[in-house]
TIVEX-592485 format. One line per 4 residues: number of its first residue (from 0); their letters; for each residue x, y, z of N, C-alpha, C. Coordinates in nm, 4 decimals. Layout:
// TIVEX-592485
NUM) a) X,Y,Z,X,Y,Z,X,Y,Z; ...
END
This chain:
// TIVEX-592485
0) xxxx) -8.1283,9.0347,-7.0570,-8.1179,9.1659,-7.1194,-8.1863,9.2726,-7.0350; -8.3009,9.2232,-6.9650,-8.3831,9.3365,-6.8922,-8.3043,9.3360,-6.7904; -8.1899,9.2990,-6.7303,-8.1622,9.3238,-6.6121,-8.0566,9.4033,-6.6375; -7.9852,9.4290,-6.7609,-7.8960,9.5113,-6.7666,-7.9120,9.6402,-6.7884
4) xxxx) -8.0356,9.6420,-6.8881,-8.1025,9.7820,-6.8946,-8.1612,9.8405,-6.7376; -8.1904,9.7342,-6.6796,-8.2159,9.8026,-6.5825,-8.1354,9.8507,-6.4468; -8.0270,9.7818,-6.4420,-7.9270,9.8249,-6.3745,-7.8596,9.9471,-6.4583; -7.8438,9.9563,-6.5724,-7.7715,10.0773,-6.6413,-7.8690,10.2220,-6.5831
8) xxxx) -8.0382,10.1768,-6.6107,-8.1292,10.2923,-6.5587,-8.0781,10.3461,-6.3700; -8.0739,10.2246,-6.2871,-8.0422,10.2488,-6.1792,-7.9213,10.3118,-6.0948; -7.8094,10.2790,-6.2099,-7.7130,10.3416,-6.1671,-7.6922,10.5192,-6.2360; -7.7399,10.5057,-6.3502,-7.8206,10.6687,-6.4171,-7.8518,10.7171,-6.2980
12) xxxx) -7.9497,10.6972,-6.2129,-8.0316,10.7249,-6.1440,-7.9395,10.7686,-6.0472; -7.8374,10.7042,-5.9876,-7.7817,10.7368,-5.8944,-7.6353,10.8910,-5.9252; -7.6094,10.8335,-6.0452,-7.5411,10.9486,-6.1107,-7.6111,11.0981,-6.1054; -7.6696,11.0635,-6.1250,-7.8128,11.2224,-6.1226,-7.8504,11.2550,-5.9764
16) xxxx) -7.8670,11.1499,-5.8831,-7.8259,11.1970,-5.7570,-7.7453,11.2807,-5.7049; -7.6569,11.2330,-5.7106,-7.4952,11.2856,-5.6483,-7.4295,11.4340,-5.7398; -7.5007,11.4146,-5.8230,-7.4631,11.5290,-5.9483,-7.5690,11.6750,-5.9040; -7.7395,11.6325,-5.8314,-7.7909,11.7261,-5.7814,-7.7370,11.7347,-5.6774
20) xxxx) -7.6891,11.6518,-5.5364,-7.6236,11.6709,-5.4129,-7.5344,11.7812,-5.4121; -7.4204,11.7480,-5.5256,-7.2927,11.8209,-5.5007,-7.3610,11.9664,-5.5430; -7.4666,11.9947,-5.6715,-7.5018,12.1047,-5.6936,-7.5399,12.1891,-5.6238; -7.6313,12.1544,-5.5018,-7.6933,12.1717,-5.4281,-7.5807,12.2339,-5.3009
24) xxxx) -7.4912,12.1460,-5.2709,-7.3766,12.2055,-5.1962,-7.2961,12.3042,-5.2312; -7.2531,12.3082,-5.3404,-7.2338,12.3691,-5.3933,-7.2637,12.5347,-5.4318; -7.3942,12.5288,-5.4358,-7.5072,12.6691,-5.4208,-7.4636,12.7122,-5.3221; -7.5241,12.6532,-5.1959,-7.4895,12.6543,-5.0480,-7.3834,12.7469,-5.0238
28) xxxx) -7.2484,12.6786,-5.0419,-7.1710,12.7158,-5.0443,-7.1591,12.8412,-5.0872; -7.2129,12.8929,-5.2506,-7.2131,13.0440,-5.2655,-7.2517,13.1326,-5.2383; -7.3903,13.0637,-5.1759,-7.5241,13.1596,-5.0993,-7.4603,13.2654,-4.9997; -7.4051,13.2226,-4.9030,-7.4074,13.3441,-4.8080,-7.3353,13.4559,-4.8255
32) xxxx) -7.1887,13.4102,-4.8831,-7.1003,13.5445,-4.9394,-7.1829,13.6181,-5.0037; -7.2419,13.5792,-5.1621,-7.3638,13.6420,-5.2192,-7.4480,13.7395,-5.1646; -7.5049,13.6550,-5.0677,-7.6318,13.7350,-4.9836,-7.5596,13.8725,-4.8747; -7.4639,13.8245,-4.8609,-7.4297,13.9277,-4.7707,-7.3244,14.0624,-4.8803
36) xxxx) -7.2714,14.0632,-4.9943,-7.2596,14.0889,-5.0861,-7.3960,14.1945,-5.1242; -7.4687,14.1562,-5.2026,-7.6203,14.1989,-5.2310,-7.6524,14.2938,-5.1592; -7.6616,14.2533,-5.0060,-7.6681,14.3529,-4.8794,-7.5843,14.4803,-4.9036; -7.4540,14.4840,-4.9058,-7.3813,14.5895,-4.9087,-7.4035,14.6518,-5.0212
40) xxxx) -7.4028,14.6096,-5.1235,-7.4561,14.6741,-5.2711,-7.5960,14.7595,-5.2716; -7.6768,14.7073,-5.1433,-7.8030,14.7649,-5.1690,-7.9188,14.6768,-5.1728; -7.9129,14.5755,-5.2545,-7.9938,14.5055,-5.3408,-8.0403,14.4108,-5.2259; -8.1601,14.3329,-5.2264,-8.1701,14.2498,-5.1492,-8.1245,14.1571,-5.1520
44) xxxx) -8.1148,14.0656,-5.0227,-8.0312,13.9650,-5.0659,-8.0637,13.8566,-5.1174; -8.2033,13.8383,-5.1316,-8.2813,13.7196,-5.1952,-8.2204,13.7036,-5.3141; -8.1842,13.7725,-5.3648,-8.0872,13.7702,-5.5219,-8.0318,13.6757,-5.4623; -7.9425,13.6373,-5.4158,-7.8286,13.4897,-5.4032,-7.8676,13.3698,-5.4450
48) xxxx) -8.0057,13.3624,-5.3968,-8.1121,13.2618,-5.3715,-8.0790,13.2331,-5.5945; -8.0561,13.2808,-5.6675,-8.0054,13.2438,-5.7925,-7.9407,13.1373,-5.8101; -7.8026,13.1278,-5.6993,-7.7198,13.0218,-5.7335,-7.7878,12.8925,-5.7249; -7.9333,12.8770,-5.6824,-7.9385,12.7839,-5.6903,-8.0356,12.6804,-5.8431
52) xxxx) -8.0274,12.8084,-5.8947,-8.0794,12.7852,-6.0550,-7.9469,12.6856,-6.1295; -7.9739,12.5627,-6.1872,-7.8924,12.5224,-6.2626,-7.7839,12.5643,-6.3740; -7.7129,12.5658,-6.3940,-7.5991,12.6044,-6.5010,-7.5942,12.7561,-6.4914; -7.7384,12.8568,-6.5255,-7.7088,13.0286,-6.5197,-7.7237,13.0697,-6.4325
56) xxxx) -7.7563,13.0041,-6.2895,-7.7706,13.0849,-6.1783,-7.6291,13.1630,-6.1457; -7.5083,13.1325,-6.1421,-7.3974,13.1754,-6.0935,-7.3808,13.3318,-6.1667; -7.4461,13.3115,-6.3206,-7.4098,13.4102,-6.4097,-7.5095,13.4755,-6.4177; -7.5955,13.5150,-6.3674,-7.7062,13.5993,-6.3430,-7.6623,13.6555,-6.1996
60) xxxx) -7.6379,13.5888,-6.1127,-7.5576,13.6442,-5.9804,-7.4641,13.7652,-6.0505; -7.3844,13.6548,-6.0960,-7.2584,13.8012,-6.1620,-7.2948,13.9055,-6.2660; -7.4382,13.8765,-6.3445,-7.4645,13.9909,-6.4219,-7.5206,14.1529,-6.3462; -7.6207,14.0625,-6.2481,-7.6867,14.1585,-6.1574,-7.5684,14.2437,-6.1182
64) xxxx) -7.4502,14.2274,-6.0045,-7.3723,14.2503,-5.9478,-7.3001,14.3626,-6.0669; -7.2646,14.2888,-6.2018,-7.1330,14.3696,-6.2503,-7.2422,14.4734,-6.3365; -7.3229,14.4708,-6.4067,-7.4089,14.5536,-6.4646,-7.5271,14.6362,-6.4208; -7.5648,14.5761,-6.2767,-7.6816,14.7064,-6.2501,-7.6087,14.8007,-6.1233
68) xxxx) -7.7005,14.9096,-6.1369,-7.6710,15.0427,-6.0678,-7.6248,15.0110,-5.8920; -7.5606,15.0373,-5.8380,-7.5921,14.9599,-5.6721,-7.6668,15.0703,-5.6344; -7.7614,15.0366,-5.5421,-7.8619,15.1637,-5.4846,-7.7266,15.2428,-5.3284; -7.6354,15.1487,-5.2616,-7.5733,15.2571,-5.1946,-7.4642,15.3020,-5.2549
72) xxxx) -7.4284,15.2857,-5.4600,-7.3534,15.3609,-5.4677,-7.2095,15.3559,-5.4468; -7.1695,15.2194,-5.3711,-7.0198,15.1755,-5.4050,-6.9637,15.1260,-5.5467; -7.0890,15.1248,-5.6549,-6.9926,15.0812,-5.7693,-6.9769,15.2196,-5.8051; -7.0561,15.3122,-5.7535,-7.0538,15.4349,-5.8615,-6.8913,15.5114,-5.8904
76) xxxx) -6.8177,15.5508,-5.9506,-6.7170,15.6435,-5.9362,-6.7375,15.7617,-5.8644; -6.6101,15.8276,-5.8358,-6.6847,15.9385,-5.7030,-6.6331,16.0511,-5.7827; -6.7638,16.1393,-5.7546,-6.7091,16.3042,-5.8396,-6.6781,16.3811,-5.7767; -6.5675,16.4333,-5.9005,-6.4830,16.5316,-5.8100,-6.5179,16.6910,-5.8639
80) x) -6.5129,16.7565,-5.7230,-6.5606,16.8891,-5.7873,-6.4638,17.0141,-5.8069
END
């Protein structure tokens, strides 16, 4: 019996591996568009550095982005005089 529980723990174990790996690549993967993104918006780009927060990092990326002010002003609408 202990050897099954403990192979069930070990292969858990390995599931949770591969599940942080791909996450982790994954981030990666979003980081630089992000960061260089951020840049043009203004904002620094350490903001990207989010995606690598579990489950809300992606959506804190996209809240920042779609809801705050950009400091150079490309989200702003342009007035006309």
């Amino acid at each position: 019996m202990m050897t099954v529980i403990g192979w069930l723990i070990g292969l858990s174990m390995v599931a949770l591996m591969a599940l942080l790996v791909v996450h982790v690549l994954f981030a990666l993967l979003l980081i630089v568009p992000s960061w260089r993104i951020f840049e043009r918006a203004g904002y620094s780009g350490l903001y990207a550095l989010f995606h690598l927060v579990p489950v809300i990092g992606p959506f804190i990326v996209m809240a920042i982005l779609a809801f705050g002010d950009w400091p150079n002003g490309e989200g702003k609408p342009a007035v006309r005089s």
